[in-house]
Biopython code that builds the backbone (N, CA, C, O; Angstrom):
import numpy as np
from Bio.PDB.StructureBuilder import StructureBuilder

atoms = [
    (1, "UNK", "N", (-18.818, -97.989, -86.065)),
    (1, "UNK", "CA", (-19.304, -99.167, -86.761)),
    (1, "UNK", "C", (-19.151, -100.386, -85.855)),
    (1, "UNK", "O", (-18.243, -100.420, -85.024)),
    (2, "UNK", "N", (-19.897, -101.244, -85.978)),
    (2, "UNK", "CA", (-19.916, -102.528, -85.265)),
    (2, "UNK", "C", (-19.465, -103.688, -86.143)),
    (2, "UNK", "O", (-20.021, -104.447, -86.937)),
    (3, "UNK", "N", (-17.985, -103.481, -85.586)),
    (3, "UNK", "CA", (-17.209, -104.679, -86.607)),
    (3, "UNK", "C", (-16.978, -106.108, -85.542)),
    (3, "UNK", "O", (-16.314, -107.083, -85.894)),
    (4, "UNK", "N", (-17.619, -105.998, -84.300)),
    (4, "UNK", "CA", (-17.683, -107.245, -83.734)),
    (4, "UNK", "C", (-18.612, -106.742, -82.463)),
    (4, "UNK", "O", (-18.749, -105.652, -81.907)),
    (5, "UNK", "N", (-19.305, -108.325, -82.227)),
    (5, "UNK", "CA", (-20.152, -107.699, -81.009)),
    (5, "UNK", "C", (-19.598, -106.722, -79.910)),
    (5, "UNK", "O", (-18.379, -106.563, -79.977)),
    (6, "UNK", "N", (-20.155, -106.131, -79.050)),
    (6, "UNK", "CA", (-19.849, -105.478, -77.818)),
    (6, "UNK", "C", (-19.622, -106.676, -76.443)),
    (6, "UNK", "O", (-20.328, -107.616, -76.078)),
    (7, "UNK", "N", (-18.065, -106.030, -75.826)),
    (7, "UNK", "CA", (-18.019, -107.157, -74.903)),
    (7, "UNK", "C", (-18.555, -106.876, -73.797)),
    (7, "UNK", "O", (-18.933, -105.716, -73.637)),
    (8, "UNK", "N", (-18.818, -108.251, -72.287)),
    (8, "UNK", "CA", (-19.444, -108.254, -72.111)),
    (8, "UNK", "C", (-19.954, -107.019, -70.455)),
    (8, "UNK", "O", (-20.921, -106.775, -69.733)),
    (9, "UNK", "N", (-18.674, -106.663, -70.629)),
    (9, "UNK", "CA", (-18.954, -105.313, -69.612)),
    (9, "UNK", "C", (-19.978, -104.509, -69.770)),
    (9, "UNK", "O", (-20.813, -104.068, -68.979)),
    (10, "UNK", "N", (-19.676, -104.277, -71.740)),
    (10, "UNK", "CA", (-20.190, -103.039, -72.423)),
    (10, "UNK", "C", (-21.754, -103.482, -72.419)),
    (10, "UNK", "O", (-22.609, -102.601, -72.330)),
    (11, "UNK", "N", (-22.151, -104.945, -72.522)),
    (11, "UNK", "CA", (-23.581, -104.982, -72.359)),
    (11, "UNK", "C", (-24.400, -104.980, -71.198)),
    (11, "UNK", "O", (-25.586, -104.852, -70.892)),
    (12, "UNK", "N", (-23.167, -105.195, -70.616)),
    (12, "UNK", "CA", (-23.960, -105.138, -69.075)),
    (12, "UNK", "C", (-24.529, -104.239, -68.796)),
    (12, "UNK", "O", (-25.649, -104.222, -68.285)),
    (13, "UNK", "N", (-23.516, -102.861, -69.227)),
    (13, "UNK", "CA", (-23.601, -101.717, -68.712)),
    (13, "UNK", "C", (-25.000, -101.411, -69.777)),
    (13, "UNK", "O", (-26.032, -101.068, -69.200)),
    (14, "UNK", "N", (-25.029, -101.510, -71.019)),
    (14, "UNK", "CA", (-26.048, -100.967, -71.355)),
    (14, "UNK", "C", (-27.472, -101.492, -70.841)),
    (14, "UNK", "O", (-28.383, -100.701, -70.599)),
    (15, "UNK", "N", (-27.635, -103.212, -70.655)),
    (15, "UNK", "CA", (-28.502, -104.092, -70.165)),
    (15, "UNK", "C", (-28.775, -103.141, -68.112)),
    (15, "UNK", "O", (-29.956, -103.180, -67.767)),
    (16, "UNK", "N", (-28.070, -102.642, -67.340)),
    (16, "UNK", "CA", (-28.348, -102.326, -66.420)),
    (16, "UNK", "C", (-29.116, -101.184, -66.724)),
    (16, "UNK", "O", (-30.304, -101.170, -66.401)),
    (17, "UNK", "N", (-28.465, -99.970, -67.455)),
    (17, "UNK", "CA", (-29.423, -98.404, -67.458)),
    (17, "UNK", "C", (-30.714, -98.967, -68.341)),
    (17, "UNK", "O", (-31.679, -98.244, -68.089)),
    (18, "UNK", "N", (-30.950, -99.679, -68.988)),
    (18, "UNK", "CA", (-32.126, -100.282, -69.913)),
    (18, "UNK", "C", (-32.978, -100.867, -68.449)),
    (18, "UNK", "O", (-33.769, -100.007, -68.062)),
    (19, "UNK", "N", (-32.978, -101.895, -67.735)),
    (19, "UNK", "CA", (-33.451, -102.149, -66.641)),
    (19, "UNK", "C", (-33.842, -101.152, -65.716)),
    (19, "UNK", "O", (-35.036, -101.179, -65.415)),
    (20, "UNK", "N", (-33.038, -100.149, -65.108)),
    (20, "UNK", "CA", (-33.161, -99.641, -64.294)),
    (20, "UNK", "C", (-34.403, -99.198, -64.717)),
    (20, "UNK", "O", (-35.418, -99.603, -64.150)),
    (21, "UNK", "N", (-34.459, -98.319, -65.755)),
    (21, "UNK", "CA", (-35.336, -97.052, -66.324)),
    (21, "UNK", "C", (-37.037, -98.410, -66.329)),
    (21, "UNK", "O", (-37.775, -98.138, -65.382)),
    (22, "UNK", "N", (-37.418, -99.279, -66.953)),
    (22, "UNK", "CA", (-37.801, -99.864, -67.017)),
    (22, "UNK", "C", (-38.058, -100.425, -65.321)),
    (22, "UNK", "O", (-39.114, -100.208, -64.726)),
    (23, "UNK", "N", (-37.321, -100.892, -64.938)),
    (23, "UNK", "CA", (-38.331, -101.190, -63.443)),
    (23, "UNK", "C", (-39.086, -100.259, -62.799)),
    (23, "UNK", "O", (-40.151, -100.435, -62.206)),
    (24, "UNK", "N", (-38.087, -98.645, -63.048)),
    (24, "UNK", "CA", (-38.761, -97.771, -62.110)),
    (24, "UNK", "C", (-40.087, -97.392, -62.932)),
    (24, "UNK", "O", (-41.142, -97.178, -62.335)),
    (25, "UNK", "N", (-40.004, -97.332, -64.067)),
    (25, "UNK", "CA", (-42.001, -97.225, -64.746)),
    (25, "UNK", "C", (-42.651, -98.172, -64.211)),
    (25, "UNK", "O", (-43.748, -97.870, -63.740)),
    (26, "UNK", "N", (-42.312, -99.233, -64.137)),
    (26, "UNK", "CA", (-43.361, -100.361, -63.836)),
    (26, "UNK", "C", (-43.578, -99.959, -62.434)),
    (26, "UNK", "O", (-44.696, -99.680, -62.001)),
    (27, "UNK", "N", (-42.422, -99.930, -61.676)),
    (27, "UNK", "CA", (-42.517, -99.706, -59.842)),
    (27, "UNK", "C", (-43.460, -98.260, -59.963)),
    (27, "UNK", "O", (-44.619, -98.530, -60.280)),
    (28, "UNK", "N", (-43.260, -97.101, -59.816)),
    (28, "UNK", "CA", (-43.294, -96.073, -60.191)),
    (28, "UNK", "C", (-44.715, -95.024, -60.944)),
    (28, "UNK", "O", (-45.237, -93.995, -60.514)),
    (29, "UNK", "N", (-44.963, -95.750, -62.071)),
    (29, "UNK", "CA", (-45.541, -94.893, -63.324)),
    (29, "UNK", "C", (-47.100, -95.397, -62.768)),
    (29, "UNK", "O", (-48.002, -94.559, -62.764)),
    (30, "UNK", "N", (-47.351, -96.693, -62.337)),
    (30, "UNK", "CA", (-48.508, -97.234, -62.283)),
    (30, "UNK", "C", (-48.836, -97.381, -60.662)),
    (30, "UNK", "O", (-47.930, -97.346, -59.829)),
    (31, "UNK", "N", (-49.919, -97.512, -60.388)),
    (31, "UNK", "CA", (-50.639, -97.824, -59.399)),
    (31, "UNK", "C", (-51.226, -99.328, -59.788)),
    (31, "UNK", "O", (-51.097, -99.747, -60.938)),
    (32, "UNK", "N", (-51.954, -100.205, -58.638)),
    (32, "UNK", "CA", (-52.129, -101.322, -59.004)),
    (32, "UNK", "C", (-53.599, -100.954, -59.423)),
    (32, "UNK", "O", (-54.174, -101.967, -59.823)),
    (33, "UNK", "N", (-54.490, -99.702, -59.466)),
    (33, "UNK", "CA", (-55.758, -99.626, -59.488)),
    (33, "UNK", "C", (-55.305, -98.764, -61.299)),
    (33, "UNK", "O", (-56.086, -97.986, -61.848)),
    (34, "UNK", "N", (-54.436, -99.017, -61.680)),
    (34, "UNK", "CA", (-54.124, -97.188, -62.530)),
    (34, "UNK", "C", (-53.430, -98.720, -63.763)),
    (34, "UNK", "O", (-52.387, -99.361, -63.631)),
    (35, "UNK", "N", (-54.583, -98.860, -64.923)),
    (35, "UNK", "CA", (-53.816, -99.478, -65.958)),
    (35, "UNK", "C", (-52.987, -98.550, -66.947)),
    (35, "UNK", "O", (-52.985, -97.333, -66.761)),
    (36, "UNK", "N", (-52.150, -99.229, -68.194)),
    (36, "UNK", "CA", (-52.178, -98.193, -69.132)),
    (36, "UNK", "C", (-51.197, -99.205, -69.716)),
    (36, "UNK", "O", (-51.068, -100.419, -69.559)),
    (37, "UNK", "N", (-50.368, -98.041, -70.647)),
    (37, "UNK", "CA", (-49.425, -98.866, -71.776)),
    (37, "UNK", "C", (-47.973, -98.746, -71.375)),
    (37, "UNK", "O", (-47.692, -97.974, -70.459)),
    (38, "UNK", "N", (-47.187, -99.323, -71.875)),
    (38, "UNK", "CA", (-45.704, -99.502, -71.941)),
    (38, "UNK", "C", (-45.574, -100.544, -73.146)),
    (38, "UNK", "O", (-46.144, -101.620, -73.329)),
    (39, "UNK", "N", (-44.241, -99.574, -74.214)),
    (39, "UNK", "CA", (-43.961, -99.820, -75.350)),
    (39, "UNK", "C", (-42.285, -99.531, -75.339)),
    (39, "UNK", "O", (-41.921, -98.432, -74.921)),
    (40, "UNK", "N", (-41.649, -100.139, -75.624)),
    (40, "UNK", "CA", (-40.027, -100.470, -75.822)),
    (40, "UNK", "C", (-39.630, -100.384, -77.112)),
    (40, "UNK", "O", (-40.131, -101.155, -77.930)),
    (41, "UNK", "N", (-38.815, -99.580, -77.449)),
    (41, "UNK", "CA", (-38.390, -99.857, -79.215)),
    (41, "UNK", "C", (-36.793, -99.992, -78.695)),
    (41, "UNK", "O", (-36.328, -99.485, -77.675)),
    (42, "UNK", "N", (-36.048, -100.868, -79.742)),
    (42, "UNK", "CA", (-34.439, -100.779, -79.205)),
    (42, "UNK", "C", (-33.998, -100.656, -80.793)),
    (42, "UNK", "O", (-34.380, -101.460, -81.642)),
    (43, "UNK", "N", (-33.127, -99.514, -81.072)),
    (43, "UNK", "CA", (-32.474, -99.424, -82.460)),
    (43, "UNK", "C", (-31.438, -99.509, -82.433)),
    (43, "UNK", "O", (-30.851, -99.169, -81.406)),
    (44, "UNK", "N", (-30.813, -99.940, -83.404)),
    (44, "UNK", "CA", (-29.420, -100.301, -83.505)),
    (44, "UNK", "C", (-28.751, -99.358, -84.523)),
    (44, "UNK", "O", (-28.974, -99.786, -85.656)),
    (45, "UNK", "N", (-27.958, -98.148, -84.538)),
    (45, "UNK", "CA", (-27.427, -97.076, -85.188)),
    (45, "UNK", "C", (-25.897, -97.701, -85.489)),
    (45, "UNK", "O", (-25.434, -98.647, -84.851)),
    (46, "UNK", "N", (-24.906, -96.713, -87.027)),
    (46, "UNK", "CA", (-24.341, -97.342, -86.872)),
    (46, "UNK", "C", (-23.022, -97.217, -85.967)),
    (46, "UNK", "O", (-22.022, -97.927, -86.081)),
    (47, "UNK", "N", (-23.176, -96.381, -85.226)),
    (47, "UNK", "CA", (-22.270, -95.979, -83.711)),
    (47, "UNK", "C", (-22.591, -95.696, -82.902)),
    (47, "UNK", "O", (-21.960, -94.736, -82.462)),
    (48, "UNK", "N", (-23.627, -96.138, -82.108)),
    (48, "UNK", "CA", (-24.654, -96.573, -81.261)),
    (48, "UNK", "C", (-26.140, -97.222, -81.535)),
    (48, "UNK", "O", (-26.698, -97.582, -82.571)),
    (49, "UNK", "N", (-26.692, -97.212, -79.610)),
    (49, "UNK", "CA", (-27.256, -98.359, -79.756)),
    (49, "UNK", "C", (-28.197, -97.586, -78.912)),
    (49, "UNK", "O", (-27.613, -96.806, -78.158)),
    (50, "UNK", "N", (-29.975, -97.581, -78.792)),
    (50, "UNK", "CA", (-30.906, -96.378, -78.356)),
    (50, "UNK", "C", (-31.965, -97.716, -77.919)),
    (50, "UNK", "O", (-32.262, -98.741, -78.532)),
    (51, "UNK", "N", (-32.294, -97.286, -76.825)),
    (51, "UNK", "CA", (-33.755, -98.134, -76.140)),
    (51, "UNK", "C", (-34.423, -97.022, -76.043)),
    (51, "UNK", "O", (-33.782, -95.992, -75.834)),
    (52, "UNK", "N", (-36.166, -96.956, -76.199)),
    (52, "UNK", "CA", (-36.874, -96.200, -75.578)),
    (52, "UNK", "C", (-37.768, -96.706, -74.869)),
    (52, "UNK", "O", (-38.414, -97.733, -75.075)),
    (53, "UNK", "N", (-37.808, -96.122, -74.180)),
    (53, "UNK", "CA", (-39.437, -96.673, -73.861)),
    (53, "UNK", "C", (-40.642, -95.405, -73.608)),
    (53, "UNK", "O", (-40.162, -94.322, -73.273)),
    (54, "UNK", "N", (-41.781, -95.457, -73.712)),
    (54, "UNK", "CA", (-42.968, -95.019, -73.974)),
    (54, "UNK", "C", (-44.408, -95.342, -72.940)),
    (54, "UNK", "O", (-45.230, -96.157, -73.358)),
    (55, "UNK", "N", (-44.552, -94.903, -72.080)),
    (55, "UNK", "CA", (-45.562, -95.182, -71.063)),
    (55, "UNK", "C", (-46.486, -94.266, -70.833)),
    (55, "UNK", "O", (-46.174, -93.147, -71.238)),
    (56, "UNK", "N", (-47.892, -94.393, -70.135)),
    (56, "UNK", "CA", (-49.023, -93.603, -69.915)),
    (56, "UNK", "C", (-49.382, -92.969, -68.613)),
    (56, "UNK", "O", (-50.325, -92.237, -68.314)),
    (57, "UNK", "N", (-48.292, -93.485, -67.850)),
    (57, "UNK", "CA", (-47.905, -93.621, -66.543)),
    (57, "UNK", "C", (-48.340, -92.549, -65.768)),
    (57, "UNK", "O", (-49.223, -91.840, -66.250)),
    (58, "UNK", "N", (-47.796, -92.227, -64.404)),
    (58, "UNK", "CA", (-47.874, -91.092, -63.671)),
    (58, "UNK", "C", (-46.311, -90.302, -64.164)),
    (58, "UNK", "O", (-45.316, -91.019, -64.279)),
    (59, "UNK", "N", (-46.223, -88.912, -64.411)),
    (59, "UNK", "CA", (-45.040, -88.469, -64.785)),
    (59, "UNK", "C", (-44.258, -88.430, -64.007)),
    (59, "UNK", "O", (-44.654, -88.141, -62.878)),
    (60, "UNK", "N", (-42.516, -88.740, -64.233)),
    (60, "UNK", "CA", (-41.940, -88.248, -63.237)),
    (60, "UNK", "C", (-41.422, -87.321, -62.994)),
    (60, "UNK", "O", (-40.624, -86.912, -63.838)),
    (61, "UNK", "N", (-41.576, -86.665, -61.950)),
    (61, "UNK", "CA", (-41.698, -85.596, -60.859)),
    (61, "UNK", "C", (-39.759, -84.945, -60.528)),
    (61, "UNK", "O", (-39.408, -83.819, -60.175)),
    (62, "UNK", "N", (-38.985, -86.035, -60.790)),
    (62, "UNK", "CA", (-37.806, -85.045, -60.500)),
    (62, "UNK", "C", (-37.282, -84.612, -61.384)),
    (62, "UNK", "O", (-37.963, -84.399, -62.387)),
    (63, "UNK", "N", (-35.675, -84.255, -61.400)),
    (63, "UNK", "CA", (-35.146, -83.358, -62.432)),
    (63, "UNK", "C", (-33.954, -85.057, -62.288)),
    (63, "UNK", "O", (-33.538, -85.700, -61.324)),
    (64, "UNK", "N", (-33.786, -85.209, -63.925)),
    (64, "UNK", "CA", (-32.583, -86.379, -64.109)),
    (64, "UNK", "C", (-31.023, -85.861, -64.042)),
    (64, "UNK", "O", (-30.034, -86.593, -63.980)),
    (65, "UNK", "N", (-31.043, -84.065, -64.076)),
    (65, "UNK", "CA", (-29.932, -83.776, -64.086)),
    (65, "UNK", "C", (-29.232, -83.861, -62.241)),
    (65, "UNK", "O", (-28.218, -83.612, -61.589)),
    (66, "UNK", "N", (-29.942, -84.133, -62.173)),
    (66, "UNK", "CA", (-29.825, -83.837, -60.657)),
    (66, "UNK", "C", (-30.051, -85.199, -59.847)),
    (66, "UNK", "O", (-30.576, -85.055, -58.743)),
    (67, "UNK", "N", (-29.711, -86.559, -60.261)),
    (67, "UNK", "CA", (-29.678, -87.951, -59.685)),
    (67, "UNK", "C", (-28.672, -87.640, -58.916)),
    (67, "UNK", "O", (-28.011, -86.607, -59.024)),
    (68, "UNK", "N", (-28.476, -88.658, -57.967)),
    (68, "UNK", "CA", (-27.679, -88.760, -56.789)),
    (68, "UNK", "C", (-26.870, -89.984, -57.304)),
    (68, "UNK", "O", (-27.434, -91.076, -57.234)),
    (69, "UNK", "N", (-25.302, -89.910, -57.941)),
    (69, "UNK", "CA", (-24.757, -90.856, -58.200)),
    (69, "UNK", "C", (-24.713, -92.411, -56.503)),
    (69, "UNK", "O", (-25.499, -92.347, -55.558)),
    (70, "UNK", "N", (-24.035, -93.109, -56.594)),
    (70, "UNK", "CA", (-24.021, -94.181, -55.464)),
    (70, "UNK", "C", (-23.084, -93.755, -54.748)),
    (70, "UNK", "O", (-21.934, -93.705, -55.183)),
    (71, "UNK", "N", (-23.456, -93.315, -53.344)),
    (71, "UNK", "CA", (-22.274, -92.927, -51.909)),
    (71, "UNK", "C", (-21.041, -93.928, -52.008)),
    (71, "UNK", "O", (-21.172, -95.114, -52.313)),
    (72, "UNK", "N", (-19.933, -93.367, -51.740)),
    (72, "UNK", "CA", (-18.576, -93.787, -52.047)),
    (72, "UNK", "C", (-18.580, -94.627, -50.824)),
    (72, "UNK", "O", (-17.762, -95.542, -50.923)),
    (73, "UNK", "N", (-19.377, -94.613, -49.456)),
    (73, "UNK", "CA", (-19.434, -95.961, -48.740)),
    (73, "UNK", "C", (-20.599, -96.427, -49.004)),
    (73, "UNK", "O", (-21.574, -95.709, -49.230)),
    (74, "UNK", "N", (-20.618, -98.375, -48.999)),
    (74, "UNK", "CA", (-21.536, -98.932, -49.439)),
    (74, "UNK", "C", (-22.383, -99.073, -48.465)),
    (74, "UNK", "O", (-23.439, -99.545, -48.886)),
    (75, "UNK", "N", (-22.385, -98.865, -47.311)),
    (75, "UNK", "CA", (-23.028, -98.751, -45.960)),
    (75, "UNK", "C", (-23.767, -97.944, -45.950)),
    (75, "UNK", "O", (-24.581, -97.997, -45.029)),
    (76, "UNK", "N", (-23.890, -96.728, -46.994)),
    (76, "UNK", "CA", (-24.941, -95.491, -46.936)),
    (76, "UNK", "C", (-25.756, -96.024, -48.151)),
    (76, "UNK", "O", (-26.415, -95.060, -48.541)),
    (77, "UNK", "N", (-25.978, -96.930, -48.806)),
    (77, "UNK", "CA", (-26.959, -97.044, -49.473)),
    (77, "UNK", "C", (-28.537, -97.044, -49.556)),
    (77, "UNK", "O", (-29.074, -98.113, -49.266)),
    (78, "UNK", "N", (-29.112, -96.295, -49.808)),
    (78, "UNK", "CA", (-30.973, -96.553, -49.596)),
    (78, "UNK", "C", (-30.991, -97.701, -50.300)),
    (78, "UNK", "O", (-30.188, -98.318, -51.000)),
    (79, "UNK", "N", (-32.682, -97.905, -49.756)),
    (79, "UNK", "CA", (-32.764, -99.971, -50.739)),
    (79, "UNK", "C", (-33.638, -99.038, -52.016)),
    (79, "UNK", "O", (-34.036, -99.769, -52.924)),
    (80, "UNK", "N", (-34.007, -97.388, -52.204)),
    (80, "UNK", "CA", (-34.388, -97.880, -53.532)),
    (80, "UNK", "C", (-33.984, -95.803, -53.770)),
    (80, "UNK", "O", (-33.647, -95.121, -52.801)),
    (81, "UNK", "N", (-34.137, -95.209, -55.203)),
    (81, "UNK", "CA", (-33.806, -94.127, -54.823)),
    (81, "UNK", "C", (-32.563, -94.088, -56.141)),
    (81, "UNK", "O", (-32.378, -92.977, -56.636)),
    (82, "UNK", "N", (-31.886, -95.043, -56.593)),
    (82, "UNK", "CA", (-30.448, -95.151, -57.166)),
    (82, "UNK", "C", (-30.816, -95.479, -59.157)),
    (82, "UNK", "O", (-29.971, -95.741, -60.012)),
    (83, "UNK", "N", (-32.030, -95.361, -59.310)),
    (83, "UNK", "CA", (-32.318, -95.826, -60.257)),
    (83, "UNK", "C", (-31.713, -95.583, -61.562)),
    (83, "UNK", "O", (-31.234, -96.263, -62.470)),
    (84, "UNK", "N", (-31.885, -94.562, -61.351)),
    (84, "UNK", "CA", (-31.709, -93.123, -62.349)),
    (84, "UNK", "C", (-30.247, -92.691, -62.671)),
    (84, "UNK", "O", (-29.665, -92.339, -63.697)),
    (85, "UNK", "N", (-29.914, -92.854, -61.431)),
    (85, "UNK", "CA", (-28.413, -92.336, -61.285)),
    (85, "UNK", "C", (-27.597, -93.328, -61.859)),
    (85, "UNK", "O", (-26.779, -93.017, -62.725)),
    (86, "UNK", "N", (-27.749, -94.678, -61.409)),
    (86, "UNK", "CA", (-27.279, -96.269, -61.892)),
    (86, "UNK", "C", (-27.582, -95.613, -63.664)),
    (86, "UNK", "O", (-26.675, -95.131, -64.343)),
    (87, "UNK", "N", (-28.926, -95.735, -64.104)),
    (87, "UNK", "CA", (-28.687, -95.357, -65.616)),
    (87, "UNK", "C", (-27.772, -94.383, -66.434)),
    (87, "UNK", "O", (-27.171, -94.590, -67.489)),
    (88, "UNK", "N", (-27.838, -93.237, -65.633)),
    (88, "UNK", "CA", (-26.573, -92.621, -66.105)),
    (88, "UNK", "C", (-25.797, -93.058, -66.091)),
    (88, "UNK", "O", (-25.578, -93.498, -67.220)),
    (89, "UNK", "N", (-24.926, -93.336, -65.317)),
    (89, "UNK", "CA", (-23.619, -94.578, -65.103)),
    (89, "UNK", "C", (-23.329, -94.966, -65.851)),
    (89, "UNK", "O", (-22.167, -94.710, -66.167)),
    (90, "UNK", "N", (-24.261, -96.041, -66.884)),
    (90, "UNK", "CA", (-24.151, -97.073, -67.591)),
    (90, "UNK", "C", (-23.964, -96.813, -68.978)),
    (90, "UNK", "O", (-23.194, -97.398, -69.740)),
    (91, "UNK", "N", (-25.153, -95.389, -69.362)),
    (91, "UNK", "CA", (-25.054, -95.141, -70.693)),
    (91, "UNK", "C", (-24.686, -93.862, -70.808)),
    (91, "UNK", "O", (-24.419, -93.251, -69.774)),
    (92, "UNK", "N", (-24.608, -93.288, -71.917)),
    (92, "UNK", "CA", (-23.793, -92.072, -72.559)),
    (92, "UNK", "C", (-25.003, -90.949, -72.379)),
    (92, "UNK", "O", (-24.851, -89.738, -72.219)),
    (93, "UNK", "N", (-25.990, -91.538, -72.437)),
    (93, "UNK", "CA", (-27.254, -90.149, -72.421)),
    (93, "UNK", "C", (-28.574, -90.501, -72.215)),
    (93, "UNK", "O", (-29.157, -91.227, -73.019)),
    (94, "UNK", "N", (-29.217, -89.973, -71.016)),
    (94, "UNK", "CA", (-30.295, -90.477, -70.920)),
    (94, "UNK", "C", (-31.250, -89.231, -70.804)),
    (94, "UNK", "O", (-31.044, -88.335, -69.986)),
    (95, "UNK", "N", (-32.464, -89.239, -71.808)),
    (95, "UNK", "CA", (-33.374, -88.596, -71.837)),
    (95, "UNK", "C", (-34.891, -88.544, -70.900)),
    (95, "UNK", "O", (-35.199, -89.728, -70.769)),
    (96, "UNK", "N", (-35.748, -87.842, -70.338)),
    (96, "UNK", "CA", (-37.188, -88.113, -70.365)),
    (96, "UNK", "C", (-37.679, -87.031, -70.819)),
    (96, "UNK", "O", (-37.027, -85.988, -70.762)),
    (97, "UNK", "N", (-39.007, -87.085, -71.392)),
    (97, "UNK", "CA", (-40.088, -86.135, -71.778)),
    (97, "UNK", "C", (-41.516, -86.468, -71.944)),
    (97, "UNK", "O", (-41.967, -87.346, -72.680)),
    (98, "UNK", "N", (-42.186, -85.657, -71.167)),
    (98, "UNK", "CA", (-43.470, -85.754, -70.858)),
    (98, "UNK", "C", (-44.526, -84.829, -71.709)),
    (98, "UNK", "O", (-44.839, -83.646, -71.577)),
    (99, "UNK", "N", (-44.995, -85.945, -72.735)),
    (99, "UNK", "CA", (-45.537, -85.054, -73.722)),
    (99, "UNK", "C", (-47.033, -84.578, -73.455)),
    (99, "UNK", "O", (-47.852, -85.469, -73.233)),
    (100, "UNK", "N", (-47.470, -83.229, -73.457)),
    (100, "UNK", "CA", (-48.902, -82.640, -73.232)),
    (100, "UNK", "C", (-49.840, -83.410, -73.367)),
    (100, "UNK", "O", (-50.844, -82.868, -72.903)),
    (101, "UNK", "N", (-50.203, -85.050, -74.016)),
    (101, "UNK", "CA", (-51.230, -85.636, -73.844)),
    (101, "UNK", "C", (-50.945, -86.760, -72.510)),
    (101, "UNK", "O", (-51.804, -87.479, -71.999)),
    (102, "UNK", "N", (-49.778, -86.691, -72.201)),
    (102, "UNK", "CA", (-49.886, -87.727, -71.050)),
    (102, "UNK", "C", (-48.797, -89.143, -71.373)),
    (102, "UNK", "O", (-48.712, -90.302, -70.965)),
    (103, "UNK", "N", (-48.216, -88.442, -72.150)),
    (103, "UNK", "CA", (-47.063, -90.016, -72.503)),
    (103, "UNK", "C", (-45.716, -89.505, -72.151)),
    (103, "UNK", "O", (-45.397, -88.369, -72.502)),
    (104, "UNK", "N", (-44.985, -90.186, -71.551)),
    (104, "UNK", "CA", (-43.839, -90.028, -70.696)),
    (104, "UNK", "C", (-43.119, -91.000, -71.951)),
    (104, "UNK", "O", (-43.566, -92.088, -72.314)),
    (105, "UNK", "N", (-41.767, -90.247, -72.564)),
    (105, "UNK", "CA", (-40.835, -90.734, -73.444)),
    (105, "UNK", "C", (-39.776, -90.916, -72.582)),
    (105, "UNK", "O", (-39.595, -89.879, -71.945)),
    (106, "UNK", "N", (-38.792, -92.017, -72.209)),
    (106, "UNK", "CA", (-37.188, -92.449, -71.514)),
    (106, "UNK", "C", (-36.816, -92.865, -73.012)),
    (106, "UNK", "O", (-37.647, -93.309, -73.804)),
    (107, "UNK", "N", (-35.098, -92.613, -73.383)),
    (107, "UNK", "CA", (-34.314, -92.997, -74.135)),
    (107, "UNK", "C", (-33.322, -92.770, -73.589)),
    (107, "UNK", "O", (-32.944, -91.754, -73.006)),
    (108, "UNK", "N", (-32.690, -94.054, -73.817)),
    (108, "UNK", "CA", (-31.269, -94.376, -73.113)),
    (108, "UNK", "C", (-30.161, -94.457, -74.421)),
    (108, "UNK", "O", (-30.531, -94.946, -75.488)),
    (109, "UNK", "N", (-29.070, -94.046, -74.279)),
    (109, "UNK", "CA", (-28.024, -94.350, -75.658)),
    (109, "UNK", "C", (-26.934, -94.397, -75.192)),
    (109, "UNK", "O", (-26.553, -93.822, -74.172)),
    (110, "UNK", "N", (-26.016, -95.439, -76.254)),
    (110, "UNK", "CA", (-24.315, -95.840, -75.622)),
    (110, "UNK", "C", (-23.576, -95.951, -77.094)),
    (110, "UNK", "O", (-23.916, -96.294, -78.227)),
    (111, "UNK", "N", (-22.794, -95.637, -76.674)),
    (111, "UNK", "CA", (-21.738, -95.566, -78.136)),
    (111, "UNK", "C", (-21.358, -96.447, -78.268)),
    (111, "UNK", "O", (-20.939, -96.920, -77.212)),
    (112, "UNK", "N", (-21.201, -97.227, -79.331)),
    (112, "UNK", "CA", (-20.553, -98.615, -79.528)),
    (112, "UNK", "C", (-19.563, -98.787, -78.870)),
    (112, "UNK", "O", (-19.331, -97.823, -78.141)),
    (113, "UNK", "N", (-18.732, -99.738, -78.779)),
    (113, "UNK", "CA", (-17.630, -100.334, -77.853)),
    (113, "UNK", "C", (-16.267, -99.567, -78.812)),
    (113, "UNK", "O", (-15.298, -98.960, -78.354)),
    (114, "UNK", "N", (-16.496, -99.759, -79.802)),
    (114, "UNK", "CA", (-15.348, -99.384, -80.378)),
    (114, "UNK", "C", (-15.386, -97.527, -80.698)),
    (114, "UNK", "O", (-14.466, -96.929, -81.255)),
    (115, "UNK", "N", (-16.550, -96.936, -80.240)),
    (115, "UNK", "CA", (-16.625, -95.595, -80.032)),
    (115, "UNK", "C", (-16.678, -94.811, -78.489)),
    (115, "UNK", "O", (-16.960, -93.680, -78.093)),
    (116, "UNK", "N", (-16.308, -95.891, -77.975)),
    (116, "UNK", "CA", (-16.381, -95.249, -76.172)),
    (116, "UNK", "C", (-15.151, -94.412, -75.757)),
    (116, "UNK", "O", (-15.079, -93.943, -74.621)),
]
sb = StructureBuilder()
sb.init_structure("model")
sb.init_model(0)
sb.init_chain("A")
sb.init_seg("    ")
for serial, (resi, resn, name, xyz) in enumerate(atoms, 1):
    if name == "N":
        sb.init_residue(resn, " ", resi, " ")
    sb.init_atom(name, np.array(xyz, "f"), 0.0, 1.0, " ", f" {name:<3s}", serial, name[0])
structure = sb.get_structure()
């Protein structure tokens, strides 16, 4: 239950895997010649908290179980590549599914602060 807001670590963390997933569709899903849709729903449960998002995009191509968390030296970092992995990080469960007409589903979810 959410008997007081979430502090402000806990939003960060959810506000970063919400971003990540979200830049990489926009970077990612589209071409600049290739229009289409992107749709966001964010629900509020009452022991967690769920973003989705919904795009027409190009699908993506890897496996999420298999992200590359961030190299323990910061000197090995790629400038892009960490997206995914950063979202895990942040939240408790992150989904994709690419449904047979062509719509790519992401849902991200975090347990309330007082359920972590």
């Amino acid at each position: 239950m959410w008997s007081r807001p979430p502090d402000p670590t806990w939003r960060a963390q959810f506000a970063t895997g919400v971003g990540e997933i979200g830049a990489n569709i926009v970077q990612y899903a589209y071409s600049s010649e290739m229009p289409g849709m992107l749709a966001f729903r964010l629900r509020v449960f009452d022991q967690s908290i769920e973003a989705c998002f919904s795009d027409t995009g190009r699908p993506y191509e890897g496996d999420i179980a298999a992200a590359e968390p961030e190299p323990a030296d910061p000197m090995m970092l790629a400038d892009s590549g960490r997206g995914i992995a950063l979202a895990q990080a942040a939240v408790d469960h992150l989904t994709y599914q690419r449904e047979p007409g062509g719509t790519n589903h992401w849902c991200l979810s975090k347990r309330s602060a007082s359920n972590a």
